[in-house]
C-alpha positions as CSV (number, residue, x, y, z in Angstrom):
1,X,2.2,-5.0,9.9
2,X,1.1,-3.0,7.2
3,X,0.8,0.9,7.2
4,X,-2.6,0.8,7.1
5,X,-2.9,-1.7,10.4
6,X,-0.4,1.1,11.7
7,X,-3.0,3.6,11.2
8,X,-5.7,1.8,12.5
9,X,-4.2,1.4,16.1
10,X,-5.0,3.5,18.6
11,X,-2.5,6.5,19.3
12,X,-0.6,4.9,22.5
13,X,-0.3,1.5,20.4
14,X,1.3,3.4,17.3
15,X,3.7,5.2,20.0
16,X,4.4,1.5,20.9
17,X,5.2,0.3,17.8
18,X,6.9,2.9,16.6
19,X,9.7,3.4,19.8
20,X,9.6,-0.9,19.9
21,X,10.4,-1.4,16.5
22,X,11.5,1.8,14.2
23,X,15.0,2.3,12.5
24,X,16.2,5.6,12.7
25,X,17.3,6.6,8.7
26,X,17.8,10.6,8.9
27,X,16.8,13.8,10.0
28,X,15.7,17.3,8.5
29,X,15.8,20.3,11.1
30,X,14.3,23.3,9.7
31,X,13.3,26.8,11.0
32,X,10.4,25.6,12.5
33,X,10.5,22.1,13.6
34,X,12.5,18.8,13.9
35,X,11.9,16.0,10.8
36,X,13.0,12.1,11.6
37,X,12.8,9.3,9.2
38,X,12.5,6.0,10.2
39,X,11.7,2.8,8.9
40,X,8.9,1.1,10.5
41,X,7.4,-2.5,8.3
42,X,7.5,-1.9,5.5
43,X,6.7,2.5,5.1
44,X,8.2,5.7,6.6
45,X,7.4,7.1,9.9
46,X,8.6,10.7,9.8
47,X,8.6,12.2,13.7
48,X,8.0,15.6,13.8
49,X,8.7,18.1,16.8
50,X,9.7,21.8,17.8
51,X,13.1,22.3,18.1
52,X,13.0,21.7,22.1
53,X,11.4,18.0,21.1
54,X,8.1,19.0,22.9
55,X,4.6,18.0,20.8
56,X,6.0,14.9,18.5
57,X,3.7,14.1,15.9
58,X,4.2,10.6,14.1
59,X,3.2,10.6,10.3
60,X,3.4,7.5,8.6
61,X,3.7,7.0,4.7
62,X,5.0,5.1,1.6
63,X,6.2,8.0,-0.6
64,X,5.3,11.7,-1.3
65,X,6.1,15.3,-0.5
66,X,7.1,13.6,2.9
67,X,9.9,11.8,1.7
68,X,10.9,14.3,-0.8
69,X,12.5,16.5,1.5
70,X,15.2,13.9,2.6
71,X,16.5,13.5,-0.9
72,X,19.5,15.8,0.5
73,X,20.3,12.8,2.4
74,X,21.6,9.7,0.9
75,X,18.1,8.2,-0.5
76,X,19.5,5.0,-1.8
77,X,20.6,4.2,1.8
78,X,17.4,4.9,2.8
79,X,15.7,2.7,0.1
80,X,18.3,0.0,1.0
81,X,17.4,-0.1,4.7
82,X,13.7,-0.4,3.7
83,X,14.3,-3.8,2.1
84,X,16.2,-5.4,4.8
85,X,14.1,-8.0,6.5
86,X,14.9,-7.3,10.4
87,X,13.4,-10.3,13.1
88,X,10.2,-8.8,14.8
């Protein structure tokens, strides 16, 4: 599946998709919220939340600002977990 058949579904089939088949890469806590990378496919899916996990919002995307903020974390992992071909 592609990120934009992702986008396409309906909110309760992205949910599906997303806690069925993500890989968890890293995490960003600020301030504010919670910030979770995973791997979905073939793109990112960042989760976002408050910091007592209530209102997720899933974003999905292939690069950008998004990513950028994870580049604290070890990015060549991240890039290297994106090209591993898991079974679906």
């Amino acid at each position: 599946m592609g990120i934009k058949e992702f986008l396409g579904l309906h909110e309760e089939d992205q949910w599906d998709e997303f806690w069925d088949k993500c890989v968890f890469l890293a995490h960003f806590p600020d301030l504010e919220k919670k910030h979770h990378l995973y791997r979905l496919f073939d793109f990112y899916v960042e989760l976002t939340s408050d910091h007592s996990g209530m209102f997720p919002v899933l974003n999905a995307f292939e690069s950008g600002p998004r990513l950028d903020k994870y580049r604290s974390v070890n990015l060549d992992k991240i890039l290297g977990d994106l090209r591993i071909n898991f079974p679906e």
